[in-house]
Residue frames relative to the residue before (quaternion, step in Angstrom):
aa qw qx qy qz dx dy dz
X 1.0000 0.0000 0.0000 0.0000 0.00 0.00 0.00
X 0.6967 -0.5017 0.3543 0.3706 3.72 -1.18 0.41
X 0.7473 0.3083 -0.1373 0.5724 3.54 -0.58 0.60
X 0.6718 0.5306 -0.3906 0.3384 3.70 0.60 -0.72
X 0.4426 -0.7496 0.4792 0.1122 3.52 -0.62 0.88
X 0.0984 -0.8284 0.5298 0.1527 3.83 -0.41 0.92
X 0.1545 -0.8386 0.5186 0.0622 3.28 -0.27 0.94
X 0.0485 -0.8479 0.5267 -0.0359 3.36 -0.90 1.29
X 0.5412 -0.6979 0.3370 0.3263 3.10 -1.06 1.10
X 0.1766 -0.7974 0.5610 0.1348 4.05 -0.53 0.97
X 0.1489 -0.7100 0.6708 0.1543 4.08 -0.45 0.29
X 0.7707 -0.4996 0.3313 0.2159 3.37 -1.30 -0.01
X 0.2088 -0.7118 0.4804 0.4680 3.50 0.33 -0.10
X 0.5018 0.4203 -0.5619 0.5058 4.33 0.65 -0.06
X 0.7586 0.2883 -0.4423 0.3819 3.89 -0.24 -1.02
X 0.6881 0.3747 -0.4667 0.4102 3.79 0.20 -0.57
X 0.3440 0.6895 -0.4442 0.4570 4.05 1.09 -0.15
X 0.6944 0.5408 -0.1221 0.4588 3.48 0.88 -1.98
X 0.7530 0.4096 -0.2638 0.4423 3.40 0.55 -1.65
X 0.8669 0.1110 -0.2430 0.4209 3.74 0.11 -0.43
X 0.3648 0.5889 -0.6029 0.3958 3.61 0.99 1.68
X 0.4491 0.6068 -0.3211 0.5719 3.32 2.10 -0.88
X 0.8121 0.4734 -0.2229 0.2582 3.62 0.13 -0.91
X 0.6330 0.5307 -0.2159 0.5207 2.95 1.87 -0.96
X 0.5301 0.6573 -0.2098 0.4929 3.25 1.42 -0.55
X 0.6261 0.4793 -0.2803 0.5474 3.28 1.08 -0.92
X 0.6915 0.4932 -0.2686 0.4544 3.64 0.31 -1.46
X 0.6989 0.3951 -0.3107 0.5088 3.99 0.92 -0.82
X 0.5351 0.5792 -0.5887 0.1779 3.68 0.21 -0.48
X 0.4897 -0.6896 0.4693 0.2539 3.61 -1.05 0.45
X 0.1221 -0.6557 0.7338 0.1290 3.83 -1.16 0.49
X 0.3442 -0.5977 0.7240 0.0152 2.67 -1.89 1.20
X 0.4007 -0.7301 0.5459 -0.0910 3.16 -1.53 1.26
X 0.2001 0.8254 -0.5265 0.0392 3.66 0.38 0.89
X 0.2069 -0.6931 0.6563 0.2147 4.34 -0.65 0.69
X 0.0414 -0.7839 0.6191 0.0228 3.14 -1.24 1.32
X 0.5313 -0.7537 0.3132 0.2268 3.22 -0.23 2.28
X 0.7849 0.5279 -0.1582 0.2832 3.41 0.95 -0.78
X 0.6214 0.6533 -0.0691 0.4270 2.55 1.83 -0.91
X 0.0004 -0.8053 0.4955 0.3255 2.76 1.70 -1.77
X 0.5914 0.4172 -0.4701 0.5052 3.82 0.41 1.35
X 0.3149 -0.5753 0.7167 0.2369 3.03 -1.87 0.07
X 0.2542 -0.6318 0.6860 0.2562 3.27 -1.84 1.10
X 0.1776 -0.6956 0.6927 0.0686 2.91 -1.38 0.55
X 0.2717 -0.8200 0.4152 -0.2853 2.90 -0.95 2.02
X 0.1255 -0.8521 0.4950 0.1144 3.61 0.02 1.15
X 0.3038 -0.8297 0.4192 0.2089 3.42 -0.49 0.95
X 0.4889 0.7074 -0.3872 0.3326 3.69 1.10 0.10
X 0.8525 -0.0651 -0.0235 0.5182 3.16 2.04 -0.86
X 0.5654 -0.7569 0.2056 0.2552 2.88 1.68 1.52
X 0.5132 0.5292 -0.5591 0.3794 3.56 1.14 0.95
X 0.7808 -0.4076 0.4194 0.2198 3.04 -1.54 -0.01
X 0.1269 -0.7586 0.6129 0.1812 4.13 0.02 0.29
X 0.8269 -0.1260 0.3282 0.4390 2.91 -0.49 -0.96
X 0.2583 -0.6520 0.6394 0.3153 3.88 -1.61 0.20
X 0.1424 -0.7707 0.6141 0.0924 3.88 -0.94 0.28
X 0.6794 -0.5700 0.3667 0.2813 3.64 -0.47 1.19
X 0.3865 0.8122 -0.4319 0.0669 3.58 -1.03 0.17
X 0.8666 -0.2775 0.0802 0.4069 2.64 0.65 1.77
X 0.5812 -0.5574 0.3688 0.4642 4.25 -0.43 0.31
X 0.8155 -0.1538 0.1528 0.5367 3.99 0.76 -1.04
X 0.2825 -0.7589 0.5702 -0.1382 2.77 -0.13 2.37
X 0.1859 0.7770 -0.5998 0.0430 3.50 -0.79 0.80
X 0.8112 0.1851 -0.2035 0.5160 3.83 0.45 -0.66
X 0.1659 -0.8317 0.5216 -0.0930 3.27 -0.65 1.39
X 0.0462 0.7985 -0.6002 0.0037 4.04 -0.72 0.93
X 0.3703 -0.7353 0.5593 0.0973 3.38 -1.45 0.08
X 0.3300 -0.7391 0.5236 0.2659 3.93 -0.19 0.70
X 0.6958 -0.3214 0.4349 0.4726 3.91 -1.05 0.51
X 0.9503 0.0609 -0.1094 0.2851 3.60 0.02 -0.92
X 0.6621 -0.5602 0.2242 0.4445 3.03 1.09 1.60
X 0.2463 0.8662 -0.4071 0.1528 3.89 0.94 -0.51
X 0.8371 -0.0199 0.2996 0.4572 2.62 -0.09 -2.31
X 0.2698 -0.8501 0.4482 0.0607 3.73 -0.64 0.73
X 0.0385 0.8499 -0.5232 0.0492 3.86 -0.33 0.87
X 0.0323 -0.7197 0.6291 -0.2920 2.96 -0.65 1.89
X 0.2129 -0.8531 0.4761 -0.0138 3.42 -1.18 1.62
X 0.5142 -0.6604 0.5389 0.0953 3.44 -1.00 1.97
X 0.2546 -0.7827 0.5652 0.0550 3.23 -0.23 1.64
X 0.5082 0.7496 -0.1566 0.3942 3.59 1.87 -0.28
X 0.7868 0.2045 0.0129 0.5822 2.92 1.10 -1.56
X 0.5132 -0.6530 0.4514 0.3265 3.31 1.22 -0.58
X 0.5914 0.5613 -0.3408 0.4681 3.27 1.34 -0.60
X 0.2407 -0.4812 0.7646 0.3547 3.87 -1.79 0.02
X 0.3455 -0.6179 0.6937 0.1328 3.24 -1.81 1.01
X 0.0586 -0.6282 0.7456 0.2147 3.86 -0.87 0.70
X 0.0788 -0.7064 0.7034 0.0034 3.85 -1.23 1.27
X 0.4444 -0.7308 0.4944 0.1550 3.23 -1.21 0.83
X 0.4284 -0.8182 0.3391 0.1788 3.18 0.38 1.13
X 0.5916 0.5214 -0.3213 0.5244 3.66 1.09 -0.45
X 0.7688 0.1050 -0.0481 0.6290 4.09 -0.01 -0.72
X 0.5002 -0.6058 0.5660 0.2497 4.21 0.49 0.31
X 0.3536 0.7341 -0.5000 0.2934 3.52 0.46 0.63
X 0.0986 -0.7788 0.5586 0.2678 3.33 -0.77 0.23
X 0.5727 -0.6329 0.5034 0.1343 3.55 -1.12 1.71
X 0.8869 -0.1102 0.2060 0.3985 3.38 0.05 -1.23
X 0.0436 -0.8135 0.5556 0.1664 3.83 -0.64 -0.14
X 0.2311 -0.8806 0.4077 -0.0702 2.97 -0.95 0.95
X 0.4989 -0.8015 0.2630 0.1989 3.89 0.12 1.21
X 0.4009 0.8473 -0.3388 0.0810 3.28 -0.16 0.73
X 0.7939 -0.4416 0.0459 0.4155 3.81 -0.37 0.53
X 0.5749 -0.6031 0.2635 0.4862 3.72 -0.62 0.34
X 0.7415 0.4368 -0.2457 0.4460 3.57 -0.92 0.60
X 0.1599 0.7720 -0.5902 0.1738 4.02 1.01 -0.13
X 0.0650 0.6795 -0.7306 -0.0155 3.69 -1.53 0.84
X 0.8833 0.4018 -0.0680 0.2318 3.45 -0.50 -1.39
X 0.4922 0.7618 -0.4101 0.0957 3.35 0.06 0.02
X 0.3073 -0.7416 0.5872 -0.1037 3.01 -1.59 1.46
X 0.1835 -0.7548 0.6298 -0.0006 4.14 -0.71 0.67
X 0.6847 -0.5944 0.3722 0.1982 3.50 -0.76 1.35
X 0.6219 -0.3178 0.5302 0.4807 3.32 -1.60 -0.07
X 0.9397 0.0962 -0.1474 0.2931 3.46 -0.86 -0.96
X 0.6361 -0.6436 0.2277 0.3596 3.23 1.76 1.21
X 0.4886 0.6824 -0.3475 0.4181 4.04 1.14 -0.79
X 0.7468 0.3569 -0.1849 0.5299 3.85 1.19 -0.57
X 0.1059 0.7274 -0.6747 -0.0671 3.92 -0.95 0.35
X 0.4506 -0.7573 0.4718 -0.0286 3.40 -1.00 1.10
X 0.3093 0.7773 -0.5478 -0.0080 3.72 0.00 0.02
X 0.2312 -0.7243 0.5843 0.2838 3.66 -1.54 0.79
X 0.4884 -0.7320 0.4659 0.0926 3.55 -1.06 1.33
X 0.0767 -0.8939 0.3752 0.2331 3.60 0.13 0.04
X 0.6904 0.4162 -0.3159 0.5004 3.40 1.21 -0.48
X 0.7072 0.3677 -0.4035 0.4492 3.44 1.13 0.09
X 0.3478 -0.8438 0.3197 0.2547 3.30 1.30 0.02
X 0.5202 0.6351 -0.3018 0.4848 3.11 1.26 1.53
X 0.4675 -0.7169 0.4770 0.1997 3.21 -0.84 0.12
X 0.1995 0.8327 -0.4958 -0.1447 3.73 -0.11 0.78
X 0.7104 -0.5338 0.4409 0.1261 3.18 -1.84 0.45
X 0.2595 0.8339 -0.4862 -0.0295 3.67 -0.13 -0.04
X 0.6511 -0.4634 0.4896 0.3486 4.09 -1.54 0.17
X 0.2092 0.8808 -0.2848 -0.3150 3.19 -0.08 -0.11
X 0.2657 0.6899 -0.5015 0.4494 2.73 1.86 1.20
X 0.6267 0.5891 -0.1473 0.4885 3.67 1.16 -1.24
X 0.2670 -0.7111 0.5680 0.3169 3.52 0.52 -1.33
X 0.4116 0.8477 -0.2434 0.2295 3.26 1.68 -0.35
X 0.4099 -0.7792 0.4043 0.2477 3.28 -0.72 0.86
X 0.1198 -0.8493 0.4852 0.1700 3.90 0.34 0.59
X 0.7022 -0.4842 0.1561 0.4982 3.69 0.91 -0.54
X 0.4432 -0.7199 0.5249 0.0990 3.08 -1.25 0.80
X 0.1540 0.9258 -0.3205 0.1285 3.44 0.03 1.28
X 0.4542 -0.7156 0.4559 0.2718 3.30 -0.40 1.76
X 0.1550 -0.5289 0.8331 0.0462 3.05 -2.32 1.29
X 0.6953 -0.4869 0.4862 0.2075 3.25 -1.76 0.37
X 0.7376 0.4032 -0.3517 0.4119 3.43 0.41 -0.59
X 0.4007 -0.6942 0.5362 0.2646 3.99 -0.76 0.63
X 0.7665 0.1106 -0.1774 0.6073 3.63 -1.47 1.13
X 0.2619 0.7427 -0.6157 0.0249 3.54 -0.17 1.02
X 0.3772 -0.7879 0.4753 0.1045 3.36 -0.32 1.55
X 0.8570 0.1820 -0.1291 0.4645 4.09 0.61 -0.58
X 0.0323 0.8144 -0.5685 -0.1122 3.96 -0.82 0.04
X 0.1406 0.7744 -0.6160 -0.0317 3.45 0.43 0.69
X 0.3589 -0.6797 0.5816 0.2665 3.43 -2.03 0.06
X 0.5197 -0.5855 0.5439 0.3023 3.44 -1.27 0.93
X 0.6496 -0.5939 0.3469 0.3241 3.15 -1.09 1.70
X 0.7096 0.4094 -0.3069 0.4845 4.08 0.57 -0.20
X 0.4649 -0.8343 0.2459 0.1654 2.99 1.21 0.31
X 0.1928 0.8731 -0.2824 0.3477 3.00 2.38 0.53
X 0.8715 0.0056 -0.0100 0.4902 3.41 0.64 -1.67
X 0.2261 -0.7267 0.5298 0.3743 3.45 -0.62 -0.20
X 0.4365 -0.6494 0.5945 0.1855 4.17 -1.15 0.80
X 0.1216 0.7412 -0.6602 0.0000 3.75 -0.32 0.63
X 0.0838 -0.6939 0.7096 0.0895 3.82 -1.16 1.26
X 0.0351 -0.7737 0.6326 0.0086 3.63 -1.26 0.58
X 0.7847 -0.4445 0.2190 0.3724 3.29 -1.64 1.10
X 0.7503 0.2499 0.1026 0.6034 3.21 0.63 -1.70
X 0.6710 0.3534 -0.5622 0.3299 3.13 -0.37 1.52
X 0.2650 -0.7798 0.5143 0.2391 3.70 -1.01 -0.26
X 0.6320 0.2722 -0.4525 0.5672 3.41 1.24 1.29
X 0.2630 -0.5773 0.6550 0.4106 3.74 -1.08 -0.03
X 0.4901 -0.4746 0.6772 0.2756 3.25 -2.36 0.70
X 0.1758 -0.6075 0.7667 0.1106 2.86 -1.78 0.36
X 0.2246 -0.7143 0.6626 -0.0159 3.46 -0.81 1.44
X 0.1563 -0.7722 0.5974 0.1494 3.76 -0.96 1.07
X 0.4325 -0.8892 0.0496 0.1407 3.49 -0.26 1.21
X 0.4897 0.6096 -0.2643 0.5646 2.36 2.39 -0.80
X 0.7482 0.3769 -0.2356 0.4926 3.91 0.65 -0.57
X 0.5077 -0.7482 0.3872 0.1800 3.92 1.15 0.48
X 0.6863 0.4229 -0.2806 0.5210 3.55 1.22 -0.06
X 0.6900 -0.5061 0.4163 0.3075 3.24 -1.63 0.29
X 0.0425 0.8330 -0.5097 -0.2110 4.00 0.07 0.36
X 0.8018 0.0436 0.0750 0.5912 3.70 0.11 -0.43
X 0.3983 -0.5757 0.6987 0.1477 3.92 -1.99 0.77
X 0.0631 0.7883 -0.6019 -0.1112 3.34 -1.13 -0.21
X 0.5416 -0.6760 0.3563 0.3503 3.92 -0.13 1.83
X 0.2480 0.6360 -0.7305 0.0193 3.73 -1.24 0.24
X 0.6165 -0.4629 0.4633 0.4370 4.02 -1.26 0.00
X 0.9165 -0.2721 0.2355 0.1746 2.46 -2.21 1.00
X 0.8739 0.2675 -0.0129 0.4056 3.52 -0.70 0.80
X 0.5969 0.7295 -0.3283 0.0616 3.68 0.69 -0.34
X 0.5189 -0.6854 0.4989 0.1100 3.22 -1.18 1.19
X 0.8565 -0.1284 0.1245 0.4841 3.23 -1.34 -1.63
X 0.2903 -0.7309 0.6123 0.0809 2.71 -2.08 1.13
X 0.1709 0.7608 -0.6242 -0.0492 3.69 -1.62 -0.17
X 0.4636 -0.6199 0.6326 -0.0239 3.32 -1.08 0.89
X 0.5969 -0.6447 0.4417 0.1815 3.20 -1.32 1.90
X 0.6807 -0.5860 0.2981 0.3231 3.44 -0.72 0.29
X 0.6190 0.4736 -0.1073 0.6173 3.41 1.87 -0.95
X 0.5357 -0.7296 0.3010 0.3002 3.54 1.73 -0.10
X 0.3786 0.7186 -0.4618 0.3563 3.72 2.03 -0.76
X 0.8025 0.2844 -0.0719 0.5196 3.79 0.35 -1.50
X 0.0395 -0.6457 0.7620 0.0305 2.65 -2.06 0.48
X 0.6219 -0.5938 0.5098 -0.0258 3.28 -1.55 1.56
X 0.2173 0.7611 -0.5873 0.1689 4.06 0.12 0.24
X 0.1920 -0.7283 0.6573 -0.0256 3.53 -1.17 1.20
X 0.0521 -0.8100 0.5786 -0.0800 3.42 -0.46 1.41
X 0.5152 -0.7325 0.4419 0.0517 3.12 -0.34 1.98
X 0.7840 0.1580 -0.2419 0.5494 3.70 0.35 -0.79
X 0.6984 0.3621 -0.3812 0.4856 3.86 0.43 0.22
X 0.4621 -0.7394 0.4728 0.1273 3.52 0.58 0.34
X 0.8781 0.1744 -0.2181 0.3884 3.22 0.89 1.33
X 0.6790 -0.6478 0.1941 0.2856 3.37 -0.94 0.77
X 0.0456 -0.8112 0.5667 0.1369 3.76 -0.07 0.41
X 0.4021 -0.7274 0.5451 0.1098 3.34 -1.37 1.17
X 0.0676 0.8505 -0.5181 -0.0608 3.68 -0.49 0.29
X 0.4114 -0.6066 0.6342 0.2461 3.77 -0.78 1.02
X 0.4577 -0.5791 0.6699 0.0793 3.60 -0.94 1.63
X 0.7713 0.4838 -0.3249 0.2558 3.91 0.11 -0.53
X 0.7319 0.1647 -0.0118 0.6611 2.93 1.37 -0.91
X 0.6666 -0.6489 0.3148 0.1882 3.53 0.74 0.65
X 0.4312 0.7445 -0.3021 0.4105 3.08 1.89 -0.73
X 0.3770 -0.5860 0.6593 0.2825 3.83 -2.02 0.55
X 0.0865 -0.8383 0.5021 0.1940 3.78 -0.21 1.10
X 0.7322 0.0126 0.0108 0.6809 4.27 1.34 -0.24
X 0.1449 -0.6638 0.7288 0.0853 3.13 -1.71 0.70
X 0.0245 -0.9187 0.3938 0.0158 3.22 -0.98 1.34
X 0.3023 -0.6752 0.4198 0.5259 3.84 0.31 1.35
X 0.0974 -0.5774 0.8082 0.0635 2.91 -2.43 0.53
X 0.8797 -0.1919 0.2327 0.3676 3.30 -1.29 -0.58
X 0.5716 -0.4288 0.5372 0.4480 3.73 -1.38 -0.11
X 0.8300 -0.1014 -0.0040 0.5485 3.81 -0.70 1.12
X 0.1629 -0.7093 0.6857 -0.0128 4.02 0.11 1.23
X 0.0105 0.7776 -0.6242 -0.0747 3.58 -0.78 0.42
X 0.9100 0.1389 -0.0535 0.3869 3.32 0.14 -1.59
X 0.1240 -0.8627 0.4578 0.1754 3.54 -1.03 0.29
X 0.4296 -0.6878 0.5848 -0.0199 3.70 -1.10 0.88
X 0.1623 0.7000 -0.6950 -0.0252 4.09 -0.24 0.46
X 0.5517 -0.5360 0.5876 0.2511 3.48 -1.65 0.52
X 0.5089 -0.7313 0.3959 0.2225 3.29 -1.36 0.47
X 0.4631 0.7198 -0.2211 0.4675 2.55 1.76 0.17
X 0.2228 0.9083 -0.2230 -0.2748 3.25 1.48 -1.93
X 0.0342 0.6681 -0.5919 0.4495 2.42 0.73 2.55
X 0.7916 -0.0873 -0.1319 0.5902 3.69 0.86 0.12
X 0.3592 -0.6496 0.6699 -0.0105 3.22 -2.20 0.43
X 0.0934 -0.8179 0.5672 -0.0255 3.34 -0.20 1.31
X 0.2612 -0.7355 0.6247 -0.0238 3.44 -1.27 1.40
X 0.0304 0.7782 -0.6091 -0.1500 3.58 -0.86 0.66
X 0.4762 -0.7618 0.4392 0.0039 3.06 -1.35 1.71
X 0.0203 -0.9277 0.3346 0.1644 3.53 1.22 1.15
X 0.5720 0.5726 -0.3892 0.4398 3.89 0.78 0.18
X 0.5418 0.5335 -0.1865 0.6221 3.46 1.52 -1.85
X 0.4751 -0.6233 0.6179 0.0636 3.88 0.13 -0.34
X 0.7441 0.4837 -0.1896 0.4200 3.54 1.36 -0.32
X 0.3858 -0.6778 0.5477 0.3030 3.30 -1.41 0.32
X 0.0897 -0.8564 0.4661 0.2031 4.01 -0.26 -0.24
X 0.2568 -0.8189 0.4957 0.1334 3.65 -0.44 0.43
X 0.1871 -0.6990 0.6894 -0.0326 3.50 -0.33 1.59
X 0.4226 -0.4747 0.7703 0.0520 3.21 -2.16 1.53
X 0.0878 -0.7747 0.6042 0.1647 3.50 -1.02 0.52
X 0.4359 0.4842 -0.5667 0.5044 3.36 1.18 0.35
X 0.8032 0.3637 -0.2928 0.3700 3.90 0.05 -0.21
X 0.0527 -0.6760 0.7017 0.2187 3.22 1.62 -1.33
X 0.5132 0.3865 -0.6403 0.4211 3.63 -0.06 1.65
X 0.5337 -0.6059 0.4923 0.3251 3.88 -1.43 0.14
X 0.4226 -0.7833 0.4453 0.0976 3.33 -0.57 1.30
X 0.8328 0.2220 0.2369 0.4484 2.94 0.99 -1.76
X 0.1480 -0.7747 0.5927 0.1630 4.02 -0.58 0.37
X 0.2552 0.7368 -0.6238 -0.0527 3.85 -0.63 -0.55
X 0.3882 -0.7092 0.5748 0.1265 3.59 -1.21 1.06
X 0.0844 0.8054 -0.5835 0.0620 3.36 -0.46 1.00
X 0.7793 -0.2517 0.1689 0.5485 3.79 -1.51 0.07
X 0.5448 -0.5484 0.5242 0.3574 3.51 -2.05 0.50
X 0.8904 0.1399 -0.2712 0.3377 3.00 -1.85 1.07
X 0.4281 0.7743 -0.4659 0.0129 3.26 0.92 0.64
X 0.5948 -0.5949 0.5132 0.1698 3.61 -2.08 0.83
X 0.8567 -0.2404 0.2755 0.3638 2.95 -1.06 -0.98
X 0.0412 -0.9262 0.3625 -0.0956 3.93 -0.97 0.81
X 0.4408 -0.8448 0.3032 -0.0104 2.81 -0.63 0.70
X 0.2329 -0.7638 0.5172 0.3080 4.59 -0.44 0.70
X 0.5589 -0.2390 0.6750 0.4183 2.99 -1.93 -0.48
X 0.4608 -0.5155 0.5934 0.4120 3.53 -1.74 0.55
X 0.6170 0.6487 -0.3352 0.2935 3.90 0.72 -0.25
X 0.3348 -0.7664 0.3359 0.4333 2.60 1.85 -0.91
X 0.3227 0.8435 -0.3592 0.2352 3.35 1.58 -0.49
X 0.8434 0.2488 0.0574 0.4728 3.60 0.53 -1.56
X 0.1309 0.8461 -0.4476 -0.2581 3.36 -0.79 0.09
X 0.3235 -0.8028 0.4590 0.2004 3.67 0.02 0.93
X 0.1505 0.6110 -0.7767 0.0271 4.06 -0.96 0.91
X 0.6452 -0.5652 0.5139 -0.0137 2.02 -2.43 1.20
X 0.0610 0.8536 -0.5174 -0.0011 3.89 0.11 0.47
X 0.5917 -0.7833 0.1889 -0.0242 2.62 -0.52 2.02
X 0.7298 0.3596 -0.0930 0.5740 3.02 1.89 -1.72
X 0.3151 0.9124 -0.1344 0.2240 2.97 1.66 -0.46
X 0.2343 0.7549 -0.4812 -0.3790 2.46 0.52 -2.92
X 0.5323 0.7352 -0.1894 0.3745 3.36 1.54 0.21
X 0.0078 -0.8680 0.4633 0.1786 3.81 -0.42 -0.07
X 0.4714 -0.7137 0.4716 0.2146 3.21 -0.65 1.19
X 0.3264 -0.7617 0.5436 0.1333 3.42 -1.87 0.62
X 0.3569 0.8006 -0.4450 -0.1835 3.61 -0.13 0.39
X 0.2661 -0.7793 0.4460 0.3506 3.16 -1.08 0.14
X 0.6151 -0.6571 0.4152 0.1320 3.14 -0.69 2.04
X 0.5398 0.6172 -0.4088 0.4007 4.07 0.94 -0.33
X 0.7423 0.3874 0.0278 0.5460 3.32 1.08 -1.84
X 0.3685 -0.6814 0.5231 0.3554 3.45 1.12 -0.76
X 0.6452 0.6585 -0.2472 0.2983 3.78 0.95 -0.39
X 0.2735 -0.6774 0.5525 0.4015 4.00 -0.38 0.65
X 0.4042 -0.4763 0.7485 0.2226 3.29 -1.93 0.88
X 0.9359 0.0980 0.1042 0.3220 3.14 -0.97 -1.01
X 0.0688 0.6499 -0.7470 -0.1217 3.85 -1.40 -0.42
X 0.3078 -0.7384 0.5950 -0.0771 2.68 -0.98 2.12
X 0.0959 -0.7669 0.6175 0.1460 4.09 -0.71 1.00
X 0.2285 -0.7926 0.5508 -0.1272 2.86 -1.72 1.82
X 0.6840 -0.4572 0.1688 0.5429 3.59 -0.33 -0.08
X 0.6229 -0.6945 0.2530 0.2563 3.94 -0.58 -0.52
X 0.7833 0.1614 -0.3078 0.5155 2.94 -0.14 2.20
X 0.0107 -0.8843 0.4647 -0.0446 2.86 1.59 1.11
X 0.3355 -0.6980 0.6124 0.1585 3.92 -0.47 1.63
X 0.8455 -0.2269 0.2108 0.4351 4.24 0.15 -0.60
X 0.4491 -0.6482 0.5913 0.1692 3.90 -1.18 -0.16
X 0.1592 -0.7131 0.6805 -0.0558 3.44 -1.11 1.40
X 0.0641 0.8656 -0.4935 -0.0552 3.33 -1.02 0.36
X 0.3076 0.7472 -0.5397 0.2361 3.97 -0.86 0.79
């Protein structure tokens, strides 16, 4: 009516400043992914307050486990079926399945997400896949036997394969599908990761107890540093000012200086632990402990474990986005 006044509610511009730094905060917090082989699920962890959400099916024996750039879609290999599961990471669905040789472990998915990787162990290869398509692109044999990891170099150039039985990792060149060149490291290696800029690479060598550094440019071993009793998994900072090793006999995590390529740091976390995993913030780091069923917190500032979080049984590693 004329004259009548609408009166609307006005907030501050600091509280409404507040209200959707609170919100944005909410929508960004990361979840961690953890496949429990035994279980045949994935917890699914909120890292803001280290509880559990929810478990989300996956297959009979989930063990390697990746994430796409945009948190989307989630690809984790059934050591059961043989198959990689693509799971939709929002409602726990599973999207697609995908054939592949006996024994799947590792798997990893490029920078710009368009590639997924898996290392095969009974066929001793590495296959390739679309992962817009699901498509197999090719399946391609590396030298070392039981290859347990395939990660890609952050340019997506090469791919790092470490297997049970060998004492070098392949290097697979991706755009040309073949194996191009090995590069020596100790007995046994496992988990990999790769400097932030892509120069280095990180390699845990399980039966030599320690980490071997390698210059990406020239293929070359540039230090070998002692770690723990059986080093398995590895962890680089976003920063890459350190490299965490987990020390699955020793029970321990270690912190590695890469300006020195010396151990900084010890921290005692859950039995048998595997493979693991940061915050994009770097803030946290979250391992899986296998014998456990449990995953350790640390915070990587202090060097100290917060918490041990209990998950399903035989937690295999730790994804995160």
């Amino acid at each position: 009516m004329k004259g009548d006044t609408v009166k609307r509610a006005v907030f501050p511009l600091s509280l409404l400043s507040v209200l959707a730094m609170m919100a944005a905060q909410v929508l960004a917090t990361p979840l961690a992914y953890v496949p429990n082989e035994k279980s045949g699920n994935l917890s699914v962890i909120d890292t803001s307050t280290d509880v559990v959400l929810r478990q989300i099916a996956a297959g009979k024996r989930p063990r390697g486990i990746a994430i796409d750039p945009a948190g989307a879609r989630l690809y984790v290999t059934d050591a059961a079926s043989n198959e990689l599961l693509m799971i939709d990471a929002a409602s726990g669905a599973t999207l697609r399945r995908i054939a592949l040789g006996k024994s799947p472990e590792g798997v990893s998915v490029s920078a710009d997400g368009r590639l997924v990787a898996v290392a095969v162990e009974e066929s001793n290869s590495v296959t390739l896949i679309d992962s817009g398509e699901g498509r197999v692109l090719a399946d391609i044999p590396v030298r070392g036997k039981n290859p347990e990891h395939a990660v890609f170099s952050p340019d997506g150039r090469w791919l790092l394969v470490s297997a049970e039985e060998a004492e070098q990792v392949d290097v697979i060149d991706v755009v040309a599908r073949r194996q191009s060149g090995t590069v020596a490291v100790g007995l046994r290696p496992r988990g990999m990761g790769f400097s932030p800029d892509g120069r280095r690479a990180y390699i845990a060598c399980e039966l030599a107890s320690a980490v071997y550094v390698v210059d990406m440019q020239t293929l070359t071993q540039l230090a070998r540093i002692p770690a723990g009793r059986n080093a398995n998994g590895i962890a680089v900072h976003p920063s890459g000012q350190q490299v965490y090793v987990s020390n699955g006999i020793d029970a321990t995590v270690m912190v590695i200086d890469t300006a020195s390529n010396t151990v900084s740091a010890t921290v005692s976390v859950g039995k048998r632990p595997w493979n693991m995993a940061l915050t994009p913030d770097g803030a946290k780091l979250y391992v899986a402990n296998g014998r456990a069923n449990s995953v350790s917190v640390i915070d990587t500032a202090s060097a100290t474990k917060r918490s041990d979080i209990s998950v399903g049984e035989l937690p295999w590693g730790v994804v995160i986005h």
